[in-house]
C-alpha positions in Angstrom: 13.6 24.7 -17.6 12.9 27.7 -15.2 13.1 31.7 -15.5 10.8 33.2 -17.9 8.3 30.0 -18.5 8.9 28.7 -15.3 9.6 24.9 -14.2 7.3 22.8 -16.4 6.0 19.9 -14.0 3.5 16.8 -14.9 1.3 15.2 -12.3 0.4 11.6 -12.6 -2.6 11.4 -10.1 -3.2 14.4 -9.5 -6.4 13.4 -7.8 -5.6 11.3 -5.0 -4.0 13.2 -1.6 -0.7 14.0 -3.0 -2.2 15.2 -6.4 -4.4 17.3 -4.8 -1.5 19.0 -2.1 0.8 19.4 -5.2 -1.6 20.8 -7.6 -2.6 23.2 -4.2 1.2 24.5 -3.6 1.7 24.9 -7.4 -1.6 27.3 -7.6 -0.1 29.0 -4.0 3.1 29.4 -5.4 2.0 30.8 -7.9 -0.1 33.0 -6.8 3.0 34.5 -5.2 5.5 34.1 -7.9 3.4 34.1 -11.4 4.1 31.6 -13.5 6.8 29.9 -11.4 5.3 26.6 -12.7 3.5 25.7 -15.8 1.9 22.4 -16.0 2.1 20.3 -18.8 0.1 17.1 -18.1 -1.9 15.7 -15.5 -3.9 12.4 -15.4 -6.5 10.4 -13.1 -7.6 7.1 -12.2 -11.3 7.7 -12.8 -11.9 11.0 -11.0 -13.0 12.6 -14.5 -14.9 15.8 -12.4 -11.7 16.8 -10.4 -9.3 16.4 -13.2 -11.0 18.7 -15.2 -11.3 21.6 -12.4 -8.5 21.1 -12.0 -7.7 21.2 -15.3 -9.5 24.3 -16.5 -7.4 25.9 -13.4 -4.0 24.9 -14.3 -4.7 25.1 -18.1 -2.2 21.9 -18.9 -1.2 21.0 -22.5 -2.7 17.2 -21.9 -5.2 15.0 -19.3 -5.2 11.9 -19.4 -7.7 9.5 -17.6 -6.8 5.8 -17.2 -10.5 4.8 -16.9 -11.7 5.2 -20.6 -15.0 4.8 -19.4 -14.5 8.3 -18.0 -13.1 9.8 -21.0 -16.8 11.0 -22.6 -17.7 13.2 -19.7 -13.8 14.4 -19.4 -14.4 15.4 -22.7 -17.2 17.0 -22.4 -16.4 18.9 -19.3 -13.3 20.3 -21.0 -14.9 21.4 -24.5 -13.7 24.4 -25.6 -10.7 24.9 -23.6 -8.2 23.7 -26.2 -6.4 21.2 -23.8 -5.5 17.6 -25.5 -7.6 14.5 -24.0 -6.6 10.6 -23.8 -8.4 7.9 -22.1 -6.5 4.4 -20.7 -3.4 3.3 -19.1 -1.7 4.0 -22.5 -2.3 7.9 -22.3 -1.3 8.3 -18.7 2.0 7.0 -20.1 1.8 9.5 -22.9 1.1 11.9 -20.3 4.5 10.7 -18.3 6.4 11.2 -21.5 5.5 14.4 -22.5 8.6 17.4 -22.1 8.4 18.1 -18.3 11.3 19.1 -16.1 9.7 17.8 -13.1 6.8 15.0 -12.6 5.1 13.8 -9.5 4.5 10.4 -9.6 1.5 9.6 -7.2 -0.4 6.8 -9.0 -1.1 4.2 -6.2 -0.4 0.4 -7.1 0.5 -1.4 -9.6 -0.8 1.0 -12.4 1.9 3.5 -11.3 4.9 1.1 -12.6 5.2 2.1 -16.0 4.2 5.5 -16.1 6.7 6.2 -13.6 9.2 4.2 -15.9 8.2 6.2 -18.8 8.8 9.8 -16.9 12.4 7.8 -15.6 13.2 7.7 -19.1 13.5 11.3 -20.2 16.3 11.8 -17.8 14.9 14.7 -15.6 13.5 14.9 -12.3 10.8 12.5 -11.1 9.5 13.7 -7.6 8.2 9.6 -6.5 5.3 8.9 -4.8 4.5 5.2 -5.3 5.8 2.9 -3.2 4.9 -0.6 -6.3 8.1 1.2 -8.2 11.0 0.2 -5.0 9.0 -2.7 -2.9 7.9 -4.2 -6.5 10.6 -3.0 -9.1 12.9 -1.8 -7.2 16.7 -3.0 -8.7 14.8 -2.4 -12.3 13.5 0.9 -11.4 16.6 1.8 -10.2 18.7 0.7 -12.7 17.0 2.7 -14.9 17.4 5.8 -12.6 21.0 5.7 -13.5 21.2 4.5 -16.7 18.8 7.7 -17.4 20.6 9.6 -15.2 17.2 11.2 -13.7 17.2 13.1 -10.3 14.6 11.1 -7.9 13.1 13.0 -5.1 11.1 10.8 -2.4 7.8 12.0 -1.5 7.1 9.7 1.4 7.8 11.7 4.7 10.4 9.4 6.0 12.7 8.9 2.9 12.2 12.9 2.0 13.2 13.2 5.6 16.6 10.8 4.9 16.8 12.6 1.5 17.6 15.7 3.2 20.0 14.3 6.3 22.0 11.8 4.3 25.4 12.5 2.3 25.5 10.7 -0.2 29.3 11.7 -0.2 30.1 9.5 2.8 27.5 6.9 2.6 29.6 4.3 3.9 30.2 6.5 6.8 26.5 5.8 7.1 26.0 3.2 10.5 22.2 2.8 10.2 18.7 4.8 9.0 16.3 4.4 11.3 12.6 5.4 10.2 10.1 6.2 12.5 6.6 4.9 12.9 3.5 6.2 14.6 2.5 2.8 15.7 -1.0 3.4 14.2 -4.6 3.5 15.9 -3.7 -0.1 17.2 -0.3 0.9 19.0 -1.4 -0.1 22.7 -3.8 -2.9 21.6 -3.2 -6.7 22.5 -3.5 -9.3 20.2 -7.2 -10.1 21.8 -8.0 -6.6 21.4 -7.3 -6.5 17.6 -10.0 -9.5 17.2 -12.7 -8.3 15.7 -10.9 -5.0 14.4 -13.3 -3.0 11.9 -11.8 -1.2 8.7 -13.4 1.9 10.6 -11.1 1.6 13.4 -8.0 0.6 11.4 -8.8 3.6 8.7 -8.4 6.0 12.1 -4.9 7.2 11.2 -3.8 9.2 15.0 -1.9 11.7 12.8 -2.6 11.9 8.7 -5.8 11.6 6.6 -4.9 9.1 4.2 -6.5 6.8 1.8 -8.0 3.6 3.0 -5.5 1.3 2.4 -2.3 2.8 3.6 -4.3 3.8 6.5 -4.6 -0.3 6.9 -1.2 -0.6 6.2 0.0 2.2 8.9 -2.4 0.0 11.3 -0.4 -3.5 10.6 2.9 -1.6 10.2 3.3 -3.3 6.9 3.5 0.0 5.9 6.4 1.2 7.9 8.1 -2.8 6.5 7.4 -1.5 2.9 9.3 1.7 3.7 12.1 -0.1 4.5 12.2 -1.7 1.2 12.3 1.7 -0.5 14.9 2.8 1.5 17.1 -0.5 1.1 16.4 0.4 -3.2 16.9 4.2 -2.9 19.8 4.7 -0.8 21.8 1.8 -1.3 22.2 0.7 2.1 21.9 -3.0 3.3 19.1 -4.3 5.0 21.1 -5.1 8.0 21.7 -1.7 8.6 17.6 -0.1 8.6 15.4 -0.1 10.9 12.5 1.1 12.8 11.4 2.9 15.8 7.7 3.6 17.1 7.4 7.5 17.9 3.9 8.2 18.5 4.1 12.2 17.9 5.5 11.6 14.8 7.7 15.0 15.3 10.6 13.4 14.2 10.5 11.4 10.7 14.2 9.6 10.1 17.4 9.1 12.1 20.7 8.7 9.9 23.6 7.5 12.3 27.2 8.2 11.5 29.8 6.2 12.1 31.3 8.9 14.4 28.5 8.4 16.7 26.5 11.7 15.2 22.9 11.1 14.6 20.9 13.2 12.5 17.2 13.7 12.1 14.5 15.5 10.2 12.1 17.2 12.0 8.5 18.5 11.1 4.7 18.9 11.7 3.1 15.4 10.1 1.8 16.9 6.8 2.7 15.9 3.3 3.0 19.5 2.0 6.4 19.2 3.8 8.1 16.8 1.6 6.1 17.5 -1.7 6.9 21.2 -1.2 10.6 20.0 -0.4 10.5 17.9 -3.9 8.8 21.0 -5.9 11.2 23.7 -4.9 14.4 21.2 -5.1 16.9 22.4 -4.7 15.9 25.4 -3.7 13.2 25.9 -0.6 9.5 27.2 -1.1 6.9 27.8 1.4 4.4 25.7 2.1 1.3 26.2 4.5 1.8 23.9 7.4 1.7 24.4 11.0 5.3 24.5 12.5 6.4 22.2 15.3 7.0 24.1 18.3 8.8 21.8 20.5 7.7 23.6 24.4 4.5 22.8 23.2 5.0 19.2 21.9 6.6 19.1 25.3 8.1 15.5 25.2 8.8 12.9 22.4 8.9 9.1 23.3 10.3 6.5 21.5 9.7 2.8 21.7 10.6 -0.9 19.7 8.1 -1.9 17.3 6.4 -5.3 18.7 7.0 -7.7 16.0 4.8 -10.4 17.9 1.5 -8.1 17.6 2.2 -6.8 14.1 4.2 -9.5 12.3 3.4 -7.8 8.7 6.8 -5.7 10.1 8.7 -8.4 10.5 7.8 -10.3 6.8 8.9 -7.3 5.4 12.1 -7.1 6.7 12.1 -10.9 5.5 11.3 -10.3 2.5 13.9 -7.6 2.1 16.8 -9.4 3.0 15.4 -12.8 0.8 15.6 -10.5 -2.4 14.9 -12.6 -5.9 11.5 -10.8 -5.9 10.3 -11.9 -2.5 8.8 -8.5 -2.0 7.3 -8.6 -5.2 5.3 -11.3 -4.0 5.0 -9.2 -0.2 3.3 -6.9 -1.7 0.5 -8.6 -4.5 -0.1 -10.8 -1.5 -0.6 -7.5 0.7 -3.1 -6.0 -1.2 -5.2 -9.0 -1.7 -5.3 -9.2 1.7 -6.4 -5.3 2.6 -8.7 -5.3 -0.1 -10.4 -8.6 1.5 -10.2 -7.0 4.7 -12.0 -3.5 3.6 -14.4 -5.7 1.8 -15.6 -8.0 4.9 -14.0 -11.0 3.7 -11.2 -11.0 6.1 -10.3 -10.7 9.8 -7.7 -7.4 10.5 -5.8 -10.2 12.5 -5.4 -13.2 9.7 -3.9 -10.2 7.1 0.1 -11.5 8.1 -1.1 -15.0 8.0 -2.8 -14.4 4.5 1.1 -12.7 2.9 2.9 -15.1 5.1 0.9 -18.1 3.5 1.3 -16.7 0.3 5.6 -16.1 0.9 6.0 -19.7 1.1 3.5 -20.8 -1.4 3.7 -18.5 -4.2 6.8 -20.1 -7.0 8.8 -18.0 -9.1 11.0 -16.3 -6.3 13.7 -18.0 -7.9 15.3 -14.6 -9.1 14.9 -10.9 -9.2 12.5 -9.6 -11.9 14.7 -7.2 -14.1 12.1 -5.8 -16.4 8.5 -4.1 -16.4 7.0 -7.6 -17.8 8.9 -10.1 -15.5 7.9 -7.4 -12.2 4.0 -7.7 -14.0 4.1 -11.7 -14.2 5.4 -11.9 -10.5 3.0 -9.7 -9.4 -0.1 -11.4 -11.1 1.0 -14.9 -10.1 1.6 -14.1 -6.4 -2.1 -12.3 -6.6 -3.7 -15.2 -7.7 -1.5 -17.2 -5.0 -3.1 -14.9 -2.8 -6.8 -15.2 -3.9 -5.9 -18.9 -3.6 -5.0 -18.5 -0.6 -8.0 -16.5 0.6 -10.7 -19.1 -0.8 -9.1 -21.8 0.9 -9.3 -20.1 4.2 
């Protein structure tokens, strides 16, 4: 609820680079406006010493830390201050159920499925953040939006961008959504360039500071391939008509064309306070630090066709996407296999499509879409070990 108490929000990993940009516009905002939101719960991965700061800051009813490992010096760092503790995966789900009106759900992978589920499930607003719950689960997870009737807010630039240009009204007036792409570090690179690639050079983002592995992803543009998936799942709209455009300045973030011929797009500095700001305020606007664009300055924009020949990961996305029956289940288990082989040494930047693409037509059980949290699990844990497979034998 909001007025006197405010809008009572719950962060799941609010540690990692969204966390941390939503749990800084909450303390902004509130700074300006006191006690325009009141945290309930927030929870971490293993990042014991930055939950509880941030903890002892925001004063939530609950933390939760999925590493129980962690949970002693949690503990410990928050004795006295009367907050509630839980250690493993089954508190961050408590943590997702308790009564919030709004959660951000920004647990990366896998891990992020059923806590997001379980915030899905009490019918409010869920601001989302993980990509695992549309490129994994996505016909599940949305099934359960509706049957819930929950509000979902994207997070992810581009789709918060669409959010905010499409009417859902006159969706099938709706011709095409075209997301745009930076290109990543490796935009101007031949194939005999990439050879050799370190995950120094591929972690070199040209416009956001981002984890390691979506940085790798944004280099491959499997990234950009696994947007498309969420955008298929969130807005309805057939593969056939998404797409993808390389703009390097990264000024503007979607195009929604009409059938009329109108286009419209989103514009904005890249920074992630944009859309998380646009999620926390919905639907009302609150400000958020970031630099405007200032177009005369920008001075031009280009725009160019993604090269599906030097970054194939693109184009087994889009694959994937149209194969349905879980095949981007298996995309992305087979994906992160890969990066994480790659970060580790064990794997050339150039052999990652080959690695998903091997693993596509190896890995069984694409035979139907999974339609619940265990079938989406057992997918995903047999197309990893396809993967691993996969990897060894290479």
């Amino acid at each position: 609820m909001t007025g006197a108490t405010g809008k009572s929000v719950s962060i799941l990993g609010s540690t990692g680079s969204v966390g941390t940009n939503t749990v800084e516009l909450i303390e902004r905002h509130n700074e300006r406006e006191p006690g325009a939101y009141r945290v309930v719960a927030l929870t971490a991965h293993e990042r014991w010493d930055l939950l509880a700061a941030q903890a002892l800051r925001l004063k939530p009813q609950f933390v939760a830390i999925a590493s129980a490992a962690r949970y002693g010096e949690l503990k410990e760092a928050l004795s006295g201050s009367g907050i509630e503790i839980g250690a493993g995966p089954d508190a961050v789900i408590e943590a997702a159920r308790k009564d919030a009106d709004w959660v951000m759900a920004s647990i990366m992978g896998a891990a992020g499925l059923a806590p997001t589920l379980a915030a899905v499930e009490r019918g409010k607003t869920v601001a989302l953040a993980n990509k695992e719950c549309l490129v994994s689960a996505g016909t599940l997870f949305m099934n359960q939006v509706r049957h819930y009737g929950t509000t979902l807010l994207p997070v992810d630039s581009e789709h918060n961008a669409v959010f905010q240009v499409f009417d859902p009204a006159q969706s099938s007036a709706i011709e095409r959504i075209t997301l745009t792409a930076s290109g990543g570090p490796f935009r101007t690179w031949s194939k005999a360039q990439m050879k050799g690639v370190t995950p120094a050079q591929a972690c070199r983002h040209p416009n956001y500071s981002m984890g390691a592995k979506i940085s790798v992803d944004s280099a491959t543009l499997m990234n950009k391939g696994l947007e498309l998936i969420e955008a298929h799942h969130m807005f309805g709209v057939p593969p056939e008509r998404l797409g993808v455009v390389v703009h390097p300045q990264q000024a503007v973030h979607c195009l929604v064309t009409y059938i009329d011929g109108s286009v419209l797009a989103q514009l904005a500095s890249p920074d992630m306070r944009t859309p998380i700001a646009y999620a926390l305020g919905y639907p009302s606007r609150i400000e958020a630090p970031t630099r405007r664009l200032d177009l005369v300055e920008l001075g031009q924009m280009s725009f160019e066709a993604p090269d599906l020949e030097r970054f194939p990961c693109l184009r087994l996305a889009q694959e994937a996407m149209s194969q349905g029956k879980g095949a981007s289940t298996v995309l992305n288990a087979a994906n992160e296999v890969a990066v994480s082989a790659f970060l580790a040494g064990k794997l050339a930047f150039e052999t990652i499509p080959n690695l998903v693409e091997t693993t596509l037509r190896s890995c069984v059980g694409q035979g139907a879409e999974p339609l619940t949290l265990a079938a989406v699990l057992a997918l995903d844990s047999q197309a990893r070990e396809c993967a691993k497979r996969a990897l060894s034998d290479a």
